[in-house]
N, CA, C and O of each residue as an XYZ file, in Angstrom:
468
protein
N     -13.579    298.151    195.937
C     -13.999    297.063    195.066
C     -13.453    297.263    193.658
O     -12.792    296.304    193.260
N     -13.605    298.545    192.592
C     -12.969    298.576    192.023
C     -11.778    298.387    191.670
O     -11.412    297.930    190.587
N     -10.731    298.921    193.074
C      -9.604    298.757    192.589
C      -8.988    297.595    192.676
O      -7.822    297.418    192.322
N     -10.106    296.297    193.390
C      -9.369    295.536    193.341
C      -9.658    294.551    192.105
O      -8.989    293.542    191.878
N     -10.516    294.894    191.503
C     -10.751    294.729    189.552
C      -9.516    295.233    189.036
O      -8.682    294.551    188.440
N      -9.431    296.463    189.292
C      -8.408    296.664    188.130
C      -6.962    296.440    188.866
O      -6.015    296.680    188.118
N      -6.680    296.103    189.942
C      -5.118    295.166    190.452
C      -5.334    293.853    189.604
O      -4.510    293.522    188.752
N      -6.467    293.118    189.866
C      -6.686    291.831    189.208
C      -6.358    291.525    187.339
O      -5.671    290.711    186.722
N      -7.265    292.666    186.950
C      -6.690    292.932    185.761
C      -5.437    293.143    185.128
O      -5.067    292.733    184.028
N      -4.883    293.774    185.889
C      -3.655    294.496    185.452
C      -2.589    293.027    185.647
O      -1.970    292.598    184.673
N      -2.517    292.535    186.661
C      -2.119    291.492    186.581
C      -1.755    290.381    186.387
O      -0.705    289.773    186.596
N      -3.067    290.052    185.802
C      -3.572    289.054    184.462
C      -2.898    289.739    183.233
O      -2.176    289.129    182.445
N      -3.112    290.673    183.173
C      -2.562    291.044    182.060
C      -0.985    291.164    181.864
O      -0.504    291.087    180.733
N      -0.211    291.350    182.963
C       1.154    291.618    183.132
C       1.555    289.933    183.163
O       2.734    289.580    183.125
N       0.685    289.178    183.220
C       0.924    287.276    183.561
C       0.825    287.088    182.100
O       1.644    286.350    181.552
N      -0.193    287.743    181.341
C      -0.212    287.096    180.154
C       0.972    287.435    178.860
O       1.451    286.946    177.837
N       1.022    288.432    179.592
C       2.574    289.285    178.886
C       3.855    288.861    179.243
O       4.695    289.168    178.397
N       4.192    288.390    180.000
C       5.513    287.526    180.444
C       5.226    286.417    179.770
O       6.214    285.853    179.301
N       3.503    285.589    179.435
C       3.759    284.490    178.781
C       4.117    284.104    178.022
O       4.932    283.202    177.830
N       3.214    285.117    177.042
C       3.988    285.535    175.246
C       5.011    285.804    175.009
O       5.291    285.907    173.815
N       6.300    286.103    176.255
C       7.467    286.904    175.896
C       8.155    285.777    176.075
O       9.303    285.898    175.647
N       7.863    284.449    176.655
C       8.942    283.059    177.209
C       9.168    282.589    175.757
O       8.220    282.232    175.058
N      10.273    282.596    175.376
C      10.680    281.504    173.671
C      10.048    280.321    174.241
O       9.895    279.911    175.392
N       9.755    279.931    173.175
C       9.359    278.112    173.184
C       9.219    277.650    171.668
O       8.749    278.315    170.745
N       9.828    276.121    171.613
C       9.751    275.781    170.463
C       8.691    275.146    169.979
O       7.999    274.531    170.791
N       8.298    275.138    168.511
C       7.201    275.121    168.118
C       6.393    273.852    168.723
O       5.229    273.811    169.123
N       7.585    272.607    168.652
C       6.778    271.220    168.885
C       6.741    271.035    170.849
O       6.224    270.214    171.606
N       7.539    272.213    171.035
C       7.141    271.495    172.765
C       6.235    272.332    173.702
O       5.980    271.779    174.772
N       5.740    273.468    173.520
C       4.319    274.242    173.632
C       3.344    274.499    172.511
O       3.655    274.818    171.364
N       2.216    274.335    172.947
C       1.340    274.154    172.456
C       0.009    274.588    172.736
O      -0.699    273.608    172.966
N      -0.683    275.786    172.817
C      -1.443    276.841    173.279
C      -3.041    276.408    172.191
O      -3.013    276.736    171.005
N      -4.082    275.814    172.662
C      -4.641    275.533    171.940
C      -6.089    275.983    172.476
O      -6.385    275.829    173.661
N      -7.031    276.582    171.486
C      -8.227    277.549    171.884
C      -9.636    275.997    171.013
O     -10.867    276.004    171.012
N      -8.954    275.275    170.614
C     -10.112    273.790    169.913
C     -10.565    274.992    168.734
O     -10.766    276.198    168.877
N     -10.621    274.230    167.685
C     -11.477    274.409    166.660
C     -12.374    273.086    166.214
O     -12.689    272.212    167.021
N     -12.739    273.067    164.812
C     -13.659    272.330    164.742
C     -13.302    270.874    164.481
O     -14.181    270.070    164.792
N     -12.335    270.455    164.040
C     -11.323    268.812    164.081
C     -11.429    268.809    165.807
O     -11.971    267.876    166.400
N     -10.791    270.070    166.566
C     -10.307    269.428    167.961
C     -10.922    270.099    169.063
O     -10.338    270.942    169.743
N     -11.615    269.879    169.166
C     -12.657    271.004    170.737
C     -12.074    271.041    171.983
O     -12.598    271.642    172.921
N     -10.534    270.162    172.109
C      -9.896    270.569    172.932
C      -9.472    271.885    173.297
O      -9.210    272.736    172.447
N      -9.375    272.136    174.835
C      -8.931    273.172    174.870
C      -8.028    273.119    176.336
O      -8.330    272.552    177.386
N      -6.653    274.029    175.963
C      -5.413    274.024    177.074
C      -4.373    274.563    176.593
O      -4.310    275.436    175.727
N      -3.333    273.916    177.292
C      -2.071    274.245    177.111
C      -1.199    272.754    177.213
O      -1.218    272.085    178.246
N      -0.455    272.351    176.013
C      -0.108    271.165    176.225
C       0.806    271.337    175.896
O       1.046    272.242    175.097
N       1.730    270.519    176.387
C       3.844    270.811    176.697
C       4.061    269.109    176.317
O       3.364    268.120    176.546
N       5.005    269.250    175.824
C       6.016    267.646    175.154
C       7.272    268.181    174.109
O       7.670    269.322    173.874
N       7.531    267.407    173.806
C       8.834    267.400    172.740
C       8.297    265.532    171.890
O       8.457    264.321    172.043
N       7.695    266.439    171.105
C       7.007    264.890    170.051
C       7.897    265.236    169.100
O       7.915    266.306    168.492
N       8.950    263.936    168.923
C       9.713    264.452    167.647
C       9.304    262.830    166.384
O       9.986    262.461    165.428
N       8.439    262.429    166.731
C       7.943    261.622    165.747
C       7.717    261.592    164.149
O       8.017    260.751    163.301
N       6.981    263.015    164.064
C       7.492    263.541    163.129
C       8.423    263.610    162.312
O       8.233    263.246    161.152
N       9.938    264.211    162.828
C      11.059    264.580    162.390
C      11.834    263.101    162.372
O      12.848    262.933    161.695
N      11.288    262.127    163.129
C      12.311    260.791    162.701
C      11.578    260.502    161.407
O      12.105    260.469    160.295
N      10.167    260.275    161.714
C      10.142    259.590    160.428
C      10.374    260.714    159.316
O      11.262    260.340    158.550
N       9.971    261.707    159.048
C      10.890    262.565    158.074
C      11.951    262.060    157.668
O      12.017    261.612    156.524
N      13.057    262.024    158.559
C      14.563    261.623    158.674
C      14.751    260.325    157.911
O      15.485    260.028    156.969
N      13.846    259.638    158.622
C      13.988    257.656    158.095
C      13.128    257.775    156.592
O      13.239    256.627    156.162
N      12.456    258.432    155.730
C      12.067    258.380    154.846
C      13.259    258.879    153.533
O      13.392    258.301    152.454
N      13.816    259.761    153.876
C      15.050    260.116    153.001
C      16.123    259.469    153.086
O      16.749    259.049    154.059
N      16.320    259.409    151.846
C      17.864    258.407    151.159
C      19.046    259.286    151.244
O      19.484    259.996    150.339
N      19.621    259.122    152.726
C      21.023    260.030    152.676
C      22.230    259.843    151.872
O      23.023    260.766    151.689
N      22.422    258.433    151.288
C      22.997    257.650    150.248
C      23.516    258.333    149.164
O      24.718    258.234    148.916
N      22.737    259.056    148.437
C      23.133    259.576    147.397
C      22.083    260.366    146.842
O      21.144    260.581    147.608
N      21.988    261.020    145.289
C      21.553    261.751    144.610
C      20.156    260.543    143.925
O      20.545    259.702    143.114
N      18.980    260.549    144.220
C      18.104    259.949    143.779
C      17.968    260.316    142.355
O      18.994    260.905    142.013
N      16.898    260.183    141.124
C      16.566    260.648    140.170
C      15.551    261.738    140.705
O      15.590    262.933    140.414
N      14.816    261.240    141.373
C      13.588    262.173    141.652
C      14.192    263.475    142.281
O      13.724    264.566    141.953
N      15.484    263.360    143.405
C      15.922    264.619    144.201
C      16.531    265.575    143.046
O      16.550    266.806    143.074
N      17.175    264.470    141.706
C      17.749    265.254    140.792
C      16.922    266.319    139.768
O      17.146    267.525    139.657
N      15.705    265.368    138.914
C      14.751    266.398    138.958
C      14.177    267.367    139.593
O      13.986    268.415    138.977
N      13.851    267.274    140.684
C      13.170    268.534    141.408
C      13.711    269.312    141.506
O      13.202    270.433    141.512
N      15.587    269.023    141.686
C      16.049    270.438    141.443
C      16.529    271.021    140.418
O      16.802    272.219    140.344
N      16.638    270.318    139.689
C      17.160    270.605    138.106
C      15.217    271.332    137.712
O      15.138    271.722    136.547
N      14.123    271.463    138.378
C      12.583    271.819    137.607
C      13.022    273.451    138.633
O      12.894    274.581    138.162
N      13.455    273.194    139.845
C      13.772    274.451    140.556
C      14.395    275.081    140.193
O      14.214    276.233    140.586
N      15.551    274.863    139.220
C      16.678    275.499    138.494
C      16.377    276.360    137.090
O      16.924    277.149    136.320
N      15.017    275.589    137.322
C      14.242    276.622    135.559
C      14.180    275.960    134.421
O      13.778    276.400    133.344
N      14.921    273.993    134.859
C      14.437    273.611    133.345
C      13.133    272.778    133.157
O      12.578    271.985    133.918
N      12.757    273.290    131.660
C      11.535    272.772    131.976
C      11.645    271.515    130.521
O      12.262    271.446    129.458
N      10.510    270.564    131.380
C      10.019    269.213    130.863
C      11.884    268.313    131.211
O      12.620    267.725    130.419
N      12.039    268.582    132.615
C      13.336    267.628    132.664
C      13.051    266.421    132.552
O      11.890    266.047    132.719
N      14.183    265.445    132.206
C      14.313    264.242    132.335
C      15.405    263.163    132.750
O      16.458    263.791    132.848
N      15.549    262.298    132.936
C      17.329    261.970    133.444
C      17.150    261.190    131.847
O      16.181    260.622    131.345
N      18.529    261.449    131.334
C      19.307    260.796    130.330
C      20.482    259.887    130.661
O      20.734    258.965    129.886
N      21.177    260.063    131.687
C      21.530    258.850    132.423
C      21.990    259.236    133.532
O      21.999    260.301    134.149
N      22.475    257.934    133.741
C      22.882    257.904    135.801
C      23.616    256.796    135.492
O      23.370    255.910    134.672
N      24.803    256.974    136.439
C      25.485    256.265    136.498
C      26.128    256.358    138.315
O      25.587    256.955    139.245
N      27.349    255.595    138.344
C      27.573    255.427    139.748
C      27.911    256.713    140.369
O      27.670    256.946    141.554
N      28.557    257.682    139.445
C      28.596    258.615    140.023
C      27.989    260.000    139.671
O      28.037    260.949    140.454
N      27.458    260.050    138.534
C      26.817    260.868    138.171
C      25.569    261.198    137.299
O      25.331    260.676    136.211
N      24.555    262.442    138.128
C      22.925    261.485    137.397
C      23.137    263.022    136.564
O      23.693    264.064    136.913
N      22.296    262.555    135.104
C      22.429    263.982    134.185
C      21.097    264.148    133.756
O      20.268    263.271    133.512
N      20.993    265.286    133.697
C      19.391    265.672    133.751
C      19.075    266.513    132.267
O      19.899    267.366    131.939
N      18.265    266.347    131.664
C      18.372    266.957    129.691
C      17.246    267.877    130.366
O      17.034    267.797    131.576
N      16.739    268.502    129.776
C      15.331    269.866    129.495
C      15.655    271.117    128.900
O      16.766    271.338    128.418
N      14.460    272.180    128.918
C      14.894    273.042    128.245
C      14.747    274.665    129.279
O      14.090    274.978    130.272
N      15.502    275.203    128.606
C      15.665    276.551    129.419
C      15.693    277.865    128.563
O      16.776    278.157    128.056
N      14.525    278.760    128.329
C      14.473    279.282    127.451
C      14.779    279.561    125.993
O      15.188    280.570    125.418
N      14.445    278.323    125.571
C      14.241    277.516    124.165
C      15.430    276.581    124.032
O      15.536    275.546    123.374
N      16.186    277.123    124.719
C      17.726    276.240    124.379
C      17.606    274.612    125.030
O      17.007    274.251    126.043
N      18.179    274.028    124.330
C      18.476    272.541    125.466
C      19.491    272.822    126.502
O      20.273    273.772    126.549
N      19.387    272.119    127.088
C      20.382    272.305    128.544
C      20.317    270.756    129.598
O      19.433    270.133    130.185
N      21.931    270.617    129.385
C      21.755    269.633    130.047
C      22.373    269.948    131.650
O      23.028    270.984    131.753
N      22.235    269.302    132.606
C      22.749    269.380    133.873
C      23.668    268.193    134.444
O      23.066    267.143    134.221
N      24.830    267.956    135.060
C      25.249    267.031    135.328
C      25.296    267.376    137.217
O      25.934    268.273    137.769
N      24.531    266.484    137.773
C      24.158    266.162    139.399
C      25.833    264.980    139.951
O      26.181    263.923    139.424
N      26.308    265.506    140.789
C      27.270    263.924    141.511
C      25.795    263.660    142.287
O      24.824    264.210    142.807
N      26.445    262.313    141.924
C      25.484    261.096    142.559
C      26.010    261.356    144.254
O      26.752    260.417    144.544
N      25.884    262.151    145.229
C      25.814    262.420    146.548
C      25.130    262.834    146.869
O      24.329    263.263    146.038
N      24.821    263.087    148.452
C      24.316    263.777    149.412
C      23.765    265.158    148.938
O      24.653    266.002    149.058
N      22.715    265.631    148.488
C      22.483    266.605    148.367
C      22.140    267.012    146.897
O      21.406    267.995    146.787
N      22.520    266.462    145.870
C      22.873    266.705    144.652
C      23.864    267.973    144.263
O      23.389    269.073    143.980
N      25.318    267.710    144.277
C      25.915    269.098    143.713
C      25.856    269.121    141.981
O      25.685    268.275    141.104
N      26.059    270.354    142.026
C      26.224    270.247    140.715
C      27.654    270.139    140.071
O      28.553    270.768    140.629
N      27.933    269.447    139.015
C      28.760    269.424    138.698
C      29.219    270.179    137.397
O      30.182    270.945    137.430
N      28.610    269.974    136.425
C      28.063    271.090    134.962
C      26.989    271.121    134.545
O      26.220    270.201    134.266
N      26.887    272.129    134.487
C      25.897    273.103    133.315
C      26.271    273.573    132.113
O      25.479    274.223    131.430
Protein backbone atom coordinates (compact mmCIF):
# COMPACT_ATOMS: atom_id res chain seq x y z
CA UNK A 1 0.00 0.00 0.00
CA UNK A 2 2.62 2.29 0.68
CA UNK A 3 4.51 1.85 -2.13
CA UNK A 4 1.94 2.37 -4.17
CA UNK A 5 1.62 6.12 -2.52
CA UNK A 6 4.85 6.81 -3.10
CA UNK A 7 4.90 5.36 -7.14
CA UNK A 8 1.79 7.70 -7.26
CA UNK A 9 3.63 10.48 -5.85
CA UNK A 10 6.64 10.30 -7.46
CA UNK A 11 4.88 10.45 -10.55
CA UNK A 12 2.77 13.26 -10.08
CA UNK A 13 5.57 14.79 -9.30
CA UNK A 14 7.82 13.74 -12.32
CA UNK A 15 4.21 14.96 -14.47
CA UNK A 16 4.40 18.13 -12.79
CA UNK A 17 8.04 18.60 -13.65
CA UNK A 18 7.90 17.94 -17.35
CA UNK A 19 5.04 20.55 -17.06
CA UNK A 20 6.99 23.44 -15.84
CA UNK A 21 9.84 22.47 -18.16
CA UNK A 22 7.33 22.76 -21.67
CA UNK A 23 8.13 26.69 -23.03
CA UNK A 24 4.90 28.36 -23.57
CA UNK A 25 4.10 31.77 -24.42
CA UNK A 26 2.82 34.08 -22.09
CA UNK A 27 -0.65 34.81 -23.93
CA UNK A 28 -1.35 31.13 -25.04
CA UNK A 29 -1.08 29.18 -21.52
CA UNK A 30 -2.50 30.17 -18.83
CA UNK A 31 -2.24 28.29 -15.36
CA UNK A 32 -4.68 29.88 -13.08
CA UNK A 33 -5.15 29.03 -9.08
CA UNK A 34 -8.56 32.18 -8.98
CA UNK A 35 -7.92 34.90 -6.74
CA UNK A 36 -10.22 37.37 -5.54
CA UNK A 37 -11.42 39.40 -9.11
CA UNK A 38 -11.47 35.61 -10.58
CA UNK A 39 -12.39 32.35 -8.52
CA UNK A 40 -11.78 30.60 -11.55
CA UNK A 41 -9.78 27.87 -11.48
CA UNK A 42 -7.76 25.66 -14.48
CA UNK A 43 -5.70 25.68 -17.12
CA UNK A 44 -6.71 27.74 -20.10
CA UNK A 45 -4.87 27.61 -23.65
CA UNK A 46 -5.64 30.31 -26.68
CA UNK A 47 -3.54 32.76 -28.53
CA UNK A 48 -5.74 36.11 -27.66
CA UNK A 49 -3.86 38.62 -29.52
CA UNK A 50 -6.50 41.36 -29.05
CA UNK A 51 -4.53 43.05 -27.05
CA UNK A 52 -1.49 43.50 -29.27
CA UNK A 53 -3.79 44.68 -32.32
CA UNK A 54 -5.30 47.14 -30.60
CA UNK A 55 -1.90 48.24 -29.10
CA UNK A 56 -0.72 48.19 -32.75
CA UNK A 57 -3.94 50.19 -34.18
CA UNK A 58 -3.54 52.85 -31.43
CA UNK A 59 0.02 54.03 -32.54
CA UNK A 60 0.83 56.50 -35.28
CA UNK A 61 3.44 54.62 -37.41
CA UNK A 62 3.42 57.85 -39.66
CA UNK A 63 5.80 59.77 -38.08
CA UNK A 64 7.38 61.47 -34.98
CA UNK A 65 4.26 62.77 -32.87
CA UNK A 66 4.96 65.78 -30.36
CA UNK A 67 4.03 63.71 -27.49
CA UNK A 68 6.51 60.54 -28.78
CA UNK A 69 9.01 63.53 -29.12
CA UNK A 70 8.72 64.67 -25.62
CA UNK A 71 8.77 61.54 -23.82
CA UNK A 72 11.86 60.91 -25.22
CA UNK A 73 13.58 63.99 -25.23
CA UNK A 74 12.06 63.80 -20.72
CA UNK A 75 13.92 60.14 -21.06
CA UNK A 76 16.97 61.78 -22.41
CA UNK A 77 17.29 63.97 -19.11
CA UNK A 78 15.71 67.16 -20.27
CA UNK A 79 13.81 68.62 -17.98
CA UNK A 80 10.52 70.92 -18.29
CA UNK A 81 10.66 69.98 -22.28
CA UNK A 82 8.70 71.60 -24.74
CA UNK A 83 8.34 71.55 -28.66
CA UNK A 84 9.45 74.96 -30.12
CA UNK A 85 8.61 73.84 -33.46
CA UNK A 86 7.68 71.13 -35.89
CA UNK A 87 7.70 71.20 -39.04
CA UNK A 88 7.31 68.60 -41.99
CA UNK A 89 10.27 67.19 -41.26
CA UNK A 90 11.53 67.99 -38.18
CA UNK A 91 10.01 68.31 -34.48
CA UNK A 92 12.58 70.33 -32.00
CA UNK A 93 12.28 69.97 -28.52
CA UNK A 94 13.86 73.20 -26.03
CA UNK A 95 14.43 72.16 -21.99
CA UNK A 96 16.99 72.11 -19.69
CA UNK A 97 19.80 69.74 -18.81
CA UNK A 98 21.80 70.49 -15.94
CA UNK A 99 21.24 74.19 -15.85
CA UNK A 100 22.17 74.62 -19.43
CA UNK A 101 19.43 75.03 -22.21
CA UNK A 102 19.45 72.35 -24.65
CA UNK A 103 17.74 72.01 -27.52
CA UNK A 104 17.02 68.61 -29.41
CA UNK A 105 16.21 68.24 -33.03
CA UNK A 106 13.75 64.75 -33.58
CA UNK A 107 13.19 63.77 -37.80
CA UNK A 108 9.69 63.78 -38.05
CA UNK A 109 9.76 59.60 -38.62
CA UNK A 110 9.13 56.38 -37.39
CA UNK A 111 10.57 56.21 -34.18
CA UNK A 112 11.94 59.63 -33.53
CA UNK A 113 15.78 59.73 -34.57
CA UNK A 114 17.70 62.09 -33.50
CA UNK A 115 19.08 64.38 -35.51
CA UNK A 116 21.04 67.18 -33.17
CA UNK A 117 21.84 67.86 -29.95
Amino acid sequence: MFNTIKTAALSALVGFGTFAATPAHADSLYLGFGDRHDPRFGIYTGDDDGYRRDRDRDRDWRGCSPDRALDKAERMGLHRARIVDMSRRTVKVAGRQYGDRVVVVFANERGCPIIYR
